[in-house]
VEXRO-683620 format. One record per residue (C-alpha): residue number from 0; residue in one letter; x, y, z. Coordinates in steps of 0.05 Angstrom, whole numbers. Layout:
<pts>
  seq  type      xx      yy      zz
  NUM     a       X       Y       Z
...
</pts>
This chain:
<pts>
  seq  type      xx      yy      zz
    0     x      38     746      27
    1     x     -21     706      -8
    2     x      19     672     -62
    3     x      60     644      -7
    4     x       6     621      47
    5     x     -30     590     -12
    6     x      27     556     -48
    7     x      58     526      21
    8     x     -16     513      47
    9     x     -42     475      -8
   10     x      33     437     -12
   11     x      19     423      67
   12     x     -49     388      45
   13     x     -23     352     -16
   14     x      37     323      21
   15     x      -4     308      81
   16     x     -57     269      37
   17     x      -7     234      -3
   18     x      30     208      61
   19     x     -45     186      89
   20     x     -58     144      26
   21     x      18     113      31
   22     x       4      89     113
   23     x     -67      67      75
   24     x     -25      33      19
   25     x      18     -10      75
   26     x     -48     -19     113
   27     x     -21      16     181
   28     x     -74      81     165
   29     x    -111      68     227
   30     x     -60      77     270
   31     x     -63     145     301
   32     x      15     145     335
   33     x      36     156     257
   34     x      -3     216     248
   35     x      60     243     289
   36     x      92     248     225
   37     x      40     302     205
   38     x      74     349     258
   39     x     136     339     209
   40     x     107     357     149
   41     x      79     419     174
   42     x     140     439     205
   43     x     169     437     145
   44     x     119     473     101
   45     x     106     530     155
   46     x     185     537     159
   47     x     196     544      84
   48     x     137     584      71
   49     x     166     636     130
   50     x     235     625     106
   51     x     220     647      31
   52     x     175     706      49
   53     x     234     731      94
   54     x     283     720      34
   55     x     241     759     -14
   56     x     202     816      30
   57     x     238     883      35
   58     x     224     889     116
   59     x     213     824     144
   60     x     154     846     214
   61     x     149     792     272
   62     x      70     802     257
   63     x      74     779     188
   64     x     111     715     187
   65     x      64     702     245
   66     x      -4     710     212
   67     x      36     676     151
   68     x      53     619     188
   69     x     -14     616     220
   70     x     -49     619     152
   71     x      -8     569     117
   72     x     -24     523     171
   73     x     -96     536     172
   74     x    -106     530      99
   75     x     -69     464     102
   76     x    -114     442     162
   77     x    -176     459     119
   78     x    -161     427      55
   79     x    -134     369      94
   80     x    -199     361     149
   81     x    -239     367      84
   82     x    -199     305      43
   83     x    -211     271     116
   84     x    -284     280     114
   85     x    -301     257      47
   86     x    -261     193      67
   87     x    -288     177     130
   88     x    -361     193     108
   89     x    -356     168      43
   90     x    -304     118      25
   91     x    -284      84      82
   92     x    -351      90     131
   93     x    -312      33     177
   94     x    -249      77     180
   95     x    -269     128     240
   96     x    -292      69     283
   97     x    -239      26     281
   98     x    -187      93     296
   99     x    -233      99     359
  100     x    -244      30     376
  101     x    -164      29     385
  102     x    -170      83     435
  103     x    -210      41     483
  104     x    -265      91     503
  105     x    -342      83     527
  106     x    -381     130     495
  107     x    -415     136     424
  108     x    -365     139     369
  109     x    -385     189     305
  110     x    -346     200     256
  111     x    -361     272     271
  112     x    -306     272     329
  113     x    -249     248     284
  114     x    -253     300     238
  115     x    -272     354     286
  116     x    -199     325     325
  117     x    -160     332     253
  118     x    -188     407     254
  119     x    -163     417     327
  120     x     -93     382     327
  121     x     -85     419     251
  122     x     -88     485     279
  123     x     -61     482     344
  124     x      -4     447     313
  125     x      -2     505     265
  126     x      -7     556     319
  127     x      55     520     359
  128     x     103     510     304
  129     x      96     575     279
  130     x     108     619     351
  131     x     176     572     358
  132     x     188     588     283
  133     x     185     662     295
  134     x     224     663     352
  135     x     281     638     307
  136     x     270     678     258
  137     x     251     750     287
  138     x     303     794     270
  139     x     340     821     340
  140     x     326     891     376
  141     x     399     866     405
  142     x     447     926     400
  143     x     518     912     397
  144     x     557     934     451
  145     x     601     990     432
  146     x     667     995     479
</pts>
């Protein structure tokens, strides 16, 4: 189950990254609403990474595509949190207060808090995607009625 929480995790993070520095490309990175996208990308990465563990494992357990799901999201979220906070604290030291500037609120502004957010909304997202994942596909205790 490792090869596939790493390969999906780490193509979470890449893909995530790379579609950060396009929105930084076009100059519309500091606008959080397209960090909605993010939600897509994991989706997709948490579904294939289920998807081809199910295809290839001999007895496909509810508890396993859970924990995979849960880990490639959370390695994603890491690698991903980590890219964030070497660009917030170190390239672009402007970047975290104009993100929070746009949100209008009164109190002091660290950088700390956008990262720390990333971190949240990475795994809860994660967590989310991958019980509505399971549900659909969990093999059935249905039994076929037999007339």
């Amino acid at each position: 189950m490792e090869k596939y929480y790493i390969k999906y995790g780490v193509g979470i993070a890449i893909a995530l990254i790379a579609y950060f520095l396009l929105t930084k490309l076009v100059g519309l990175h500091e606008y959080p609403i397209l960090s909605a996208f993010n939600g897509v990308i994991f989706g997709v990465g948490i579904l294939l990474s289920i998807k081809s563990y199910k295809a290839n494992a001999y007895n496909f357990k509810y508890e396993e595509g859970f924990q995979l799901g849960l880990f490639t999201g959370g390695l994603a979220t890491i690698i991903f949190s980590a890219f964030m906070a070497l660009y917030i604290f170190q390239v672009d030291t402007q970047f975290a207060t104009a993100v929070l500037d746009s949100w209008d609120i009164n109190f002091n502004k660290g950088s700390l808090i956008l990262v720390i957010m990333l971190f949240i909304m990475g795994f809860s997202t994660s967590f989310v995607l991958t019980l509505a994942f399971m549900q659909l596909l969990k093999e059935s205790w249905n039994t076929s009625k037999s007339h």
